[in-house]
C-alpha positions in Angstrom: 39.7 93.6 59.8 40.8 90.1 59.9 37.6 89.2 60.3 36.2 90.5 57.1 38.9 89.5 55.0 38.0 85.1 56.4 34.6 85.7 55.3 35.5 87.6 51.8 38.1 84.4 51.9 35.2 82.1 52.4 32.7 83.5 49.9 35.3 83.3 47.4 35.8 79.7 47.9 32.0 79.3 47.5 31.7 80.9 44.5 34.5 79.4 42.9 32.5 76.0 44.0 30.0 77.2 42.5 31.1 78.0 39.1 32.9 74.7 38.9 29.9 72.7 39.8 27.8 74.7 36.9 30.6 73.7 34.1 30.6 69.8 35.5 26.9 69.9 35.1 26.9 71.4 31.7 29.5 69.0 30.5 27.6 65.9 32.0 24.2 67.3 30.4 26.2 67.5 26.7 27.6 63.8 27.6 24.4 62.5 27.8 22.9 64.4 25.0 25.3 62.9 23.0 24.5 59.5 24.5 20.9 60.0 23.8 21.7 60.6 20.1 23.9 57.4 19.8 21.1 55.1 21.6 18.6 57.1 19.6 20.4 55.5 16.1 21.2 52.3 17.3 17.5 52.1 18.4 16.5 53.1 14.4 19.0 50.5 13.3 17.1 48.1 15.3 13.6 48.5 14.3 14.9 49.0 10.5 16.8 45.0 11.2 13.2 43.9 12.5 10.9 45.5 9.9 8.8 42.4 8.0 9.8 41.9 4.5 8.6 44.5 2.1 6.3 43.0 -0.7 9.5 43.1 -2.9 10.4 40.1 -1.4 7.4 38.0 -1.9 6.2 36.1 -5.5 2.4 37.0 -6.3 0.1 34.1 -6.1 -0.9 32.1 -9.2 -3.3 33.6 -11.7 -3.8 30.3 -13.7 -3.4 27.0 -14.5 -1.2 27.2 -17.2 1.5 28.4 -14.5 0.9 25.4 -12.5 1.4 23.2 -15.2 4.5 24.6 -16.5 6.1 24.9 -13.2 5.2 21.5 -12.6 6.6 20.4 -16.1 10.2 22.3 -15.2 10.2 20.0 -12.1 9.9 17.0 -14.1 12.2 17.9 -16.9 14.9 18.8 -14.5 14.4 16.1 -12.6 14.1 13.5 -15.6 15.6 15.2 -18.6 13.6 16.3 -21.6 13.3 12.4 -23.2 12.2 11.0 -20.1 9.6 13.4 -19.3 8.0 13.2 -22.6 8.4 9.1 -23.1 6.6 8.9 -19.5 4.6 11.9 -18.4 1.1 12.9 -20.0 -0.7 16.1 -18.6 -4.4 15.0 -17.2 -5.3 17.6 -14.7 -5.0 20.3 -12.0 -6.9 19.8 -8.9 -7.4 22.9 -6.3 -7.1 22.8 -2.7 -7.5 26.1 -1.3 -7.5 24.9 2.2 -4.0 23.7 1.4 -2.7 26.6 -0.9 -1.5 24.2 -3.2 -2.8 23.0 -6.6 -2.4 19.1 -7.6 -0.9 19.2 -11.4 -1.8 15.7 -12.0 -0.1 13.3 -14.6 -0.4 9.7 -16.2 2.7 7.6 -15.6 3.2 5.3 -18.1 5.3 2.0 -18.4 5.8 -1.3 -20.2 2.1 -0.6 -20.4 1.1 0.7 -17.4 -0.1 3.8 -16.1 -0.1 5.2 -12.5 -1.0 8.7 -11.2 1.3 11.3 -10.3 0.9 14.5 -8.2 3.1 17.1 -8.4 1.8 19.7 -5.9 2.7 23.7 -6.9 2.5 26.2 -3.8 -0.2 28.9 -5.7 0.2 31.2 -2.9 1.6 34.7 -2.4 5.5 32.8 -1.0 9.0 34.7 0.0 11.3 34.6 -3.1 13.8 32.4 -1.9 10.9 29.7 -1.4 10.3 26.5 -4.4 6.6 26.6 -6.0 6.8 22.9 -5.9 6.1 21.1 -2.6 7.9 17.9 -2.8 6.4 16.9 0.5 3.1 16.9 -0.2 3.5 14.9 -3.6 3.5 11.3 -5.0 6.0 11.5 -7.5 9.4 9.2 -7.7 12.1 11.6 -7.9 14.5 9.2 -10.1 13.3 6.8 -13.3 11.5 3.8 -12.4 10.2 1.5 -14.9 7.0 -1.3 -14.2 8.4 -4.2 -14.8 7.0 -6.5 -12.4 3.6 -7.8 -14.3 0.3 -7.9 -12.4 1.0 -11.8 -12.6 4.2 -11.7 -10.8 2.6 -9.3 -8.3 0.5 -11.7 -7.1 2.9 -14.6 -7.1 5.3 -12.7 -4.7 1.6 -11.6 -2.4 1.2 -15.6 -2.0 4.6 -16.2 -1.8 5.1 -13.9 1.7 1.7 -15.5 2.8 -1.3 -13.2 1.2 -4.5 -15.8 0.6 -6.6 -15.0 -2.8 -8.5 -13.5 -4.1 -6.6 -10.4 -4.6 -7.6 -6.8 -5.8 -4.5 -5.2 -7.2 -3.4 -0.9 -8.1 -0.7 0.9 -8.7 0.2 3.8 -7.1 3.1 6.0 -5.7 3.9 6.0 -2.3 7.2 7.4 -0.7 8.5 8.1 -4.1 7.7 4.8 -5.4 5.8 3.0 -8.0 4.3 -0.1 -6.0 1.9 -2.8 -6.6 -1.3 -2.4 -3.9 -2.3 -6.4 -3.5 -5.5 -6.7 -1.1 -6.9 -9.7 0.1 -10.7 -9.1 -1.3 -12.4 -11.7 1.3 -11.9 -9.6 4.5 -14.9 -10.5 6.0 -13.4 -14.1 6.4 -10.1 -12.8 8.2 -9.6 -13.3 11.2 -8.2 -10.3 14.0 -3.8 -10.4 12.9 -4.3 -12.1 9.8 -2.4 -11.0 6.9 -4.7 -8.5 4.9 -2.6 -6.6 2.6 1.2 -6.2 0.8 2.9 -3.5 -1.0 5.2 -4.9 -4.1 7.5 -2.8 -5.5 6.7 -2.2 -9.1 10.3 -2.5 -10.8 12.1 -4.8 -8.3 9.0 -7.0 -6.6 10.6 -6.1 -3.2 8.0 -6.6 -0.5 7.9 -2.5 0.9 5.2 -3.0 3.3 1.9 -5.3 4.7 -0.4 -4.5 7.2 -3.1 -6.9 9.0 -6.7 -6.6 9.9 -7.2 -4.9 12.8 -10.6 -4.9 15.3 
């Protein structure tokens, strides 16, 4: 009798084991159900953070010219003012380089009776809205008045003057937001290997801005 009662002692003990283990189990299994679902939505988060940019946040590309030029225009008027702009600017041309994605809107520059190209270059791509149309990198434009008031004359004196022989071949252009006289020594077959070839005059204050020698 003793017997039987250890083992119906035992197999209770078992059972109650048992039925404990199977209600740890289910709890765990709802723990990590619940786990899953959190991942799950921080996963979604995720993905929605790294989507691309819908096309609601991109600018079409250009369509035409006229666009160019005005955005161009804006540039210069905010950058000039309205009188400035119009006493100094005259629209020429747009030039396209597709290779670039940009289109040229080129200008004439004048002053005291000079004129000088300008190039403002317009992104006419398909660009992110929070992006400028106009490239100032990739122009040759000043970005604050300048007036030519150092004469072709005066050019060449201050070309001798630092050392430049005659004769001299002379342009204007705009280089690292400058208007600058380009003086040229024309006899460069007569140069020797480090001889002065070349000088780069500031167009408003005759401040030498760069030379350069003949090389091999």
């Amino acid at each position: 009798m003793k017997k039987s009662t250890k083992e119906l002692l035992i197999v209770s003990v078992v059972g109650i084991a048992l039925v404990f283990s199977v209600i740890v189990i289910v709890s765990e299994s709802g723990n990590v159900t619940s786990g899953s679902g959190n991942v799950s939505s921080v996963s979604e988060e995720a993905s929605s953070e790294d989507a691309p940019p819908s096309q609601g946040g991109l600018l079409p590309p250009l369509t035409s010219h006229e666009e160019g030029s005005s955005l161009a225009d804006e540039f210069l008027v905010e950058t000039f003012g309205e009188e400035f702009f119009h006493d100094h600017f005259a629209f020429v041309k747009i030039e396209e380089r597709p290779e670039l994605r940009i289109w040229f809107v080129i200008y004439h520059y004048t002053s005291h009776g000079y004129t000088v190209d300008m190039k403002i270059a317009v992104n006419s791509d398909r660009i992110r809205k929070d992006r400028p149309r106009i490239d100032v990198a990739f122009s040759s434009v000043i970005l604050e008045p300048q007036e030519i008031l150092i004469s072709e004359e005066e050019a060449q004196r201050i070309a001798q003057e630092y050392g430049l022989e005659p004769p001299y071949s002379l342009t204007l252009i705009c280089r690292f937001n400058r208007i600058c006289w380009r003086i040229v020594n024309q006899n460069t077959e007569d140069l020797r290997v480090g001889d002065l070839m070349g000088v780069m005059v500031d167009a408003e204050n005759g401040k030498v801005e760069g030379t350069w020698v003949k090389k091999r």
